[in-house]
Each structure stands twice: as structure tokens, then as C-alpha cells.
C-alpha positions in Angstrom: 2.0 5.1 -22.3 1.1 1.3 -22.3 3.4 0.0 -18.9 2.6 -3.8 -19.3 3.5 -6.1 -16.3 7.0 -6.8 -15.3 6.7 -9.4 -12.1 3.9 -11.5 -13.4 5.5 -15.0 -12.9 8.0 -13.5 -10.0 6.1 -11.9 -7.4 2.4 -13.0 -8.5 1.3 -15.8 -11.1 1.7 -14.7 -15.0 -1.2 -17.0 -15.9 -4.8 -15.2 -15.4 -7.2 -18.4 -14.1 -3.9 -19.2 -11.2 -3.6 -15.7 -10.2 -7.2 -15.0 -9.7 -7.9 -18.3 -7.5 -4.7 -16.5 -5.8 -6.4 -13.9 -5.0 -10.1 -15.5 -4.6 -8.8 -17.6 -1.7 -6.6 -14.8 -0.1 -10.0 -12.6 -0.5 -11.9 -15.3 1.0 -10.2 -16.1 4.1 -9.4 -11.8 5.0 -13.4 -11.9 5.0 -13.8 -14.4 6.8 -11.8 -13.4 9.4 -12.9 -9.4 9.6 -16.8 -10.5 9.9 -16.1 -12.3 12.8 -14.2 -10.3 14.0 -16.4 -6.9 13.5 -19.8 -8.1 13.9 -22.3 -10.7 14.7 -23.2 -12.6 11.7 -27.0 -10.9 11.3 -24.6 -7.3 11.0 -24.3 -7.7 7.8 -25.5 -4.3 6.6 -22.8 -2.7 9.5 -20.3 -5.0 8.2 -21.0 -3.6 4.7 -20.7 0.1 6.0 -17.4 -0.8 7.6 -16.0 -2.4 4.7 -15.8 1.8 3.1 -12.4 3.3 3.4 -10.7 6.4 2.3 -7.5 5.0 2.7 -5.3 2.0 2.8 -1.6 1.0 3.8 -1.0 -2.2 2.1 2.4 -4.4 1.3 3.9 -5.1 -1.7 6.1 -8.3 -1.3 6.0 -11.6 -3.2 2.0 -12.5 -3.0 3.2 -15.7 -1.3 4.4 -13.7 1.2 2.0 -10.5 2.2 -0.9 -11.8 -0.6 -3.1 -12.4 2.8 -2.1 -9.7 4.6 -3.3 -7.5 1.4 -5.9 -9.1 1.2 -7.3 -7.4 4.6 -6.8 -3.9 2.8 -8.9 -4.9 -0.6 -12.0 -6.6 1.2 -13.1 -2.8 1.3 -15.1 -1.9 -1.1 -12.9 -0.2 -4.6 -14.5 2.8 -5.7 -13.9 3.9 -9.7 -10.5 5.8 -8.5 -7.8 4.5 -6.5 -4.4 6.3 -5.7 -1.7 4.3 -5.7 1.2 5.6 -3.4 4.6 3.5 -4.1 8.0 3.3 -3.7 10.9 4.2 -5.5 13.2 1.4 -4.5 16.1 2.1 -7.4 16.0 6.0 -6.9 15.5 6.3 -11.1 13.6 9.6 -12.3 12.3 12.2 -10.1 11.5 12.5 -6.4 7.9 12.2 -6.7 7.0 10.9 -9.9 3.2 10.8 -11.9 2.4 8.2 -14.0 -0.5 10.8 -15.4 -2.3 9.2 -18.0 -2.1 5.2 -20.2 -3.0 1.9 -18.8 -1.0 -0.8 -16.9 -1.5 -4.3 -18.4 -1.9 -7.7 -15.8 -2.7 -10.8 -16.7 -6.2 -10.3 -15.2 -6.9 -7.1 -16.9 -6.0 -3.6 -17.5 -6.2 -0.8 -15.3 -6.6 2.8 -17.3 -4.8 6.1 -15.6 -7.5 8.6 -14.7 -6.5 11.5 -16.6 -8.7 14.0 -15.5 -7.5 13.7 -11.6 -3.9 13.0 -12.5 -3.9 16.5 -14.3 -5.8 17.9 -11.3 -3.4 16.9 -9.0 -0.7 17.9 -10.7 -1.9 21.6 -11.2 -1.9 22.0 -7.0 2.0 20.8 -6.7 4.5 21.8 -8.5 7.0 19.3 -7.3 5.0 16.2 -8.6 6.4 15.1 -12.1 5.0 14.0 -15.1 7.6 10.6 -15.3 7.4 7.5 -16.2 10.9 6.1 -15.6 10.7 5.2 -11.9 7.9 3.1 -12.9 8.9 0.5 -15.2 11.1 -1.5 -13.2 9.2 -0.6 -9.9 6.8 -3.5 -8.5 5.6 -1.5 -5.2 2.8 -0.1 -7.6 2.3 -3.0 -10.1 1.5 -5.9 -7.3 -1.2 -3.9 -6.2 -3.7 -3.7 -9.9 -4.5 -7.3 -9.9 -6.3 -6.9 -6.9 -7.9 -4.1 -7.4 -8.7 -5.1 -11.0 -10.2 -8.7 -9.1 -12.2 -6.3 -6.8 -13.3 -3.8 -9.3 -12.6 -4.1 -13.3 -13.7 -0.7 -14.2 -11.2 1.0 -11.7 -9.1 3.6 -12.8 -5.3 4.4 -11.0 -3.6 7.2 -11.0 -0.1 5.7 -9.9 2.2 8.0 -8.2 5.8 7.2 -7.3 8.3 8.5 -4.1 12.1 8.8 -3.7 11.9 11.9 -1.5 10.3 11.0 1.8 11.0 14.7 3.4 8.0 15.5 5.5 7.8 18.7 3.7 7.4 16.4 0.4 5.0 14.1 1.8 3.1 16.9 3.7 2.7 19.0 0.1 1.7 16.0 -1.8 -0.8 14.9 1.2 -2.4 18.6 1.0 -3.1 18.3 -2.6 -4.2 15.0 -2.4 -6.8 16.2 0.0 -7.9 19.2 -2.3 -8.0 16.8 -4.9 -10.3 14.5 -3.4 -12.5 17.0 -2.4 -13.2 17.3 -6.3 -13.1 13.6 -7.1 -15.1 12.1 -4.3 -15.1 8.6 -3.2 -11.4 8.3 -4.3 -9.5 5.4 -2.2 -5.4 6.6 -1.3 -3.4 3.3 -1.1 0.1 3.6 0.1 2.1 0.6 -0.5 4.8 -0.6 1.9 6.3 -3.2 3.6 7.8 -2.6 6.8 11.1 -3.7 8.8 13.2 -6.0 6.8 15.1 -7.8 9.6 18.0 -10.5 9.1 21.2 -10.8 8.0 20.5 -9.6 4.0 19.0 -6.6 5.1 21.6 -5.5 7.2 19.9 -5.2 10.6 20.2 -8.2 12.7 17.3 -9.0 15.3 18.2 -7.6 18.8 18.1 -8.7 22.9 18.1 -12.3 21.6 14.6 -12.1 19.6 13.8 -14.0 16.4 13.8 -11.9 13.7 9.8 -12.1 13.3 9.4 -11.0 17.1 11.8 -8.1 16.3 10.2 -7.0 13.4 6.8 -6.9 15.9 8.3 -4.7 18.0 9.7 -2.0 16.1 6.7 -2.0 13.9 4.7 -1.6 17.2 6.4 1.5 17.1 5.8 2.9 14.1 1.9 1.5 14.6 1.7 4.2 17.4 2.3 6.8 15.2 -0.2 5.5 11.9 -3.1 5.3 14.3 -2.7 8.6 15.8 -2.1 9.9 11.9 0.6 11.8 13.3 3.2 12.1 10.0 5.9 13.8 11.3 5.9 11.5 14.4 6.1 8.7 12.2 8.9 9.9 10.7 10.9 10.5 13.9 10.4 7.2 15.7 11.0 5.4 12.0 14.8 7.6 12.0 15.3 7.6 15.7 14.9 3.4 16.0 16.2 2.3 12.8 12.9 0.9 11.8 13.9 -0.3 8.1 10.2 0.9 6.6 10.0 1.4 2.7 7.1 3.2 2.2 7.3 5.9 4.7 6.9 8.5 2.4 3.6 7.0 1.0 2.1 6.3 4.4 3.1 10.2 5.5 1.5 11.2 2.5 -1.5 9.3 3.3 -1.4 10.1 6.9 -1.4 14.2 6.0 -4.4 13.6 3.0 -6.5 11.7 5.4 -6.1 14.1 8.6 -9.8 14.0 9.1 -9.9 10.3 9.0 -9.5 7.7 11.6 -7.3 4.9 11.4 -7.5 0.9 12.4 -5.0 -2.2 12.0 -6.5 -5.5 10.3 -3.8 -7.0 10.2 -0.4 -7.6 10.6 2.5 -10.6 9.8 6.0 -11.2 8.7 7.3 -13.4 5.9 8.3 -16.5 9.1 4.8 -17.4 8.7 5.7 -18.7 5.6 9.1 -19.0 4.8 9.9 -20.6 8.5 13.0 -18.9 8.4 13.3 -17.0 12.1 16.8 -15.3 11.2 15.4 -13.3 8.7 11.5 -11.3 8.5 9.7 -8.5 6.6 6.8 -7.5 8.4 3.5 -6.6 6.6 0.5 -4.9 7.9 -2.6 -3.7 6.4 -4.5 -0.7 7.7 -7.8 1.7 7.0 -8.4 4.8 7.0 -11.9 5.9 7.4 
């Protein structure tokens, strides 16, 4: 199955030599900023170990929007595999759905399906579907390949998509993950979300008389708390019990219960009032790794 792009020219530019300057200058400046921030400039070989992760949590919006902040997550190094876990924002297909073997087609390249791990995966839970219909009109999973394809053209994907976001589900997809990866080593997990949608088209209105950017800090705070102490089933509480309006949560669980051994760290973390200017109304994106 061939699953060419569907938001190039929406959510990221359709033309190859505009969408890779994109991506150059968001690349660019996320370096810039994480060397200074980690190291002296003579580091350079610690900065280089650092830059290694297992996992990722990176957003998924309009590149105008969270481009820099994924940017952060894809200064690591990309291995020859990446995971991608995504959302099911229209609920179409199955609960957790494979997208096992084929290529997706950007305008900067074409990212094959890894074949061999997809069937490996699948053979340790039952529950994950070979289905490509909750992909074709999802972007959660597509917005991610350019960069990785800018970071690394020989990568491979093995693109997996989530409706159910049970802990149960995330926890048995996160335990064969982690068997799997024992297999495949040097494999990267990226879970792809956004995180509260605040204002008045999303339904959930900015509280105790903050802007909605400042509100969207605060309950994403929250759910940082939980992320960093890869405590899943936390997560999941404190994302129900506060009304944090978080898209991926069943990708980052996921992640959180593959990468139990890992340990986590923010890079970085912004809304869309950066650069929209529009204080009624924020998404907040953050990029962490997992190492």
C-alpha cells in the first residue's frame, strides 16, 4: 500500500526545496539552543552522546505552529527504524491500527514500512490490526516523515495508529513494543501529540482569569509530572481528573510503558500564542526524550 501525502500544502509546504529550508532553519535554531543549553561548547562529543534517544513525544500541529518545538525531538540522532505512535482523531478503523508494510510519499522523499518488525510486533499482540483506514485521512503520523526523512533518508516507519487509549491497551502495546525492541535494537518510539487545546473552539475556556497560553502551561504542568516520572496510569488519571484536553495520550502511555527502563527529560515546550498572538485561544506543544 502506497499512502502518498495528504497535508502537504496545509499543514507543511507541498513544494520539496520550501519545506526543507522549513525544516533546516527549525533544525538549526533547536540545536542551537540544546548545545548551549547542555554543554560547554568544547562538549561536543557529550553533546553527541546526549543527542541518542529511545524515545520521543513530539506534536503534530501545523509546522508554523509546533515545527520548532519538533524540531527539539528530531535533533537526536534517527536510527534506520522509527515507531511512529499517532492518533486517531476521526475514530475510522480499528482501535489500534498497523500500517504493516508499503511506503508513505512526501514531497522530500519516501519513507518505506519495515516489514519485518511490523510483522514481529504484530505476532506479540493480538489486538493490534493490520489497517490502513485510520491512516489516510490522519496527519498525526504523516507531519512527522519529512523530518525524519530530512534527518535520515534511509529510515524505515512502522506507523501505528490509536483510538483506544485504555491503559490496558496502551499498557499491552507498550509490553510488545519493548519485546520487540529488544529484537530490533536501536529502534526510536515517537508518540505524536499535542497537548491542551484551550479557547473558545475547543470547548474549554481558560480558567481563574489566565490567558489561554498561561492555562494551557498549567495543566500541561500537570500532566509533565507524570511523563517524567513514566508513570502511565498516573498520566492517565491527572489527564481525566483535570480535564487536560491531550490527544495523544494513548501514544505517550504507550511509550511511557515500552520505555520503563528509560529516563525522561523536557526540551521544550510552547503554545500556538507564540505565533498566532491570539491569547483567547492555545494548543500547547512540548517535546520530550526518552533515554
Amino acid at each position: 500500500m502506497i499512502r502518498k501525502a495528504v497535508f502537504a500544502g496545509s499543514f507543511y509546504p507541498g513544494d520539496k526545496k520550501e519545506l526543507e529550508n522549513m525544516i533546516d532553519g527549525f533544525l538549526a535554531s533547536a540545536r542551537k539552543n540544546l548545545k548551549a543549553r547542555k554543554c560547554p561548547p568544547s562538549a561536543t562529543a557529550d553533546f553527541q552522546r546526549r543527542t541518542f534517544c529511545r524515545g520521543l513525544i513530539v506534536p503534530h500541529a501545523g509546522y508554523v505552529y509546533s515545527g520548532q518545538t519538533q524540531a527539539y525531538s528530531y535533533s537526536t540522532l534517527i536510527p534506520e527504524r522509527v515507531v511512529i505512535l499517532g492518533v486517531n482523531h476521526s475514530g475510522s478503523g480499528g482501535p489500534v491500527s498497523l500500517f504493516g508494510e508499503g511506503a508513505w510519499i512526501v514531497p522530500n522523499g519516501t519513507a518505506e514500512c519495515d516489514v519485518e518488525f511490523a510483522q514481529a510486533l504484530a505476532g506479540k499482540i493480538p489486538s493490534l490490526a493490520y489497517d490502513v483506514s485510520s491512516h489516510m485521512g490522519e496527519h498525526s503520523i504523516e507531519v512527522q516523515i519529512p523530518f525524519l526523512l530530512r534527518r535520515n533518508p534511509r529510515v524505515k516507519i512502522v506507523p501505528i495508529s490509536m483510538y483506544d487509549y485504555s491503559v490496558d491497551t496502551a499498557r499491552a502495546l507498550g509490553k510488545a513494543l519493548a519485546e520487540t525492541v529488544k529484537i530490533f535494537l536501536g529502534t526510536l518510539i515517537a508518540a505524536s501529540s499535542d497537548f491542551t487545546h484551550c479557547g473558545p473552539g475547543y470547548g474549554q475556556p481558560p480558567k481563574h482569569g489566565l490567558s489561554a497560553a498561561d492555562w494551557a502551561k498549567k495543566q500541561d504542568a500537570l500532566a509533565e509530572k507524570k511523563i517524567l516520572a513514566l508513570d502511565a496510569a498516573g498520566l492517565f488519571e491527572i489527564v481525566h481528573d483535570n480535564g487536560i484536553s491531550m490527544c495523544g495520550l494513548g501514544p505517550v502511555m504507550a511509550l511511557i510503558f515500552a520505555l520503563q527502563d528509560s529516563s525522561a527529560e523536557k526540551l521544550y515546550y510552547d503554545t500556538s500564542s507564540s505565533v498566532s498572538g491570539d491569547y483567547l485561544s492555545a494548543v500547547g506543544y512540548a517535546s520530550y526524550a526518552f533515554r
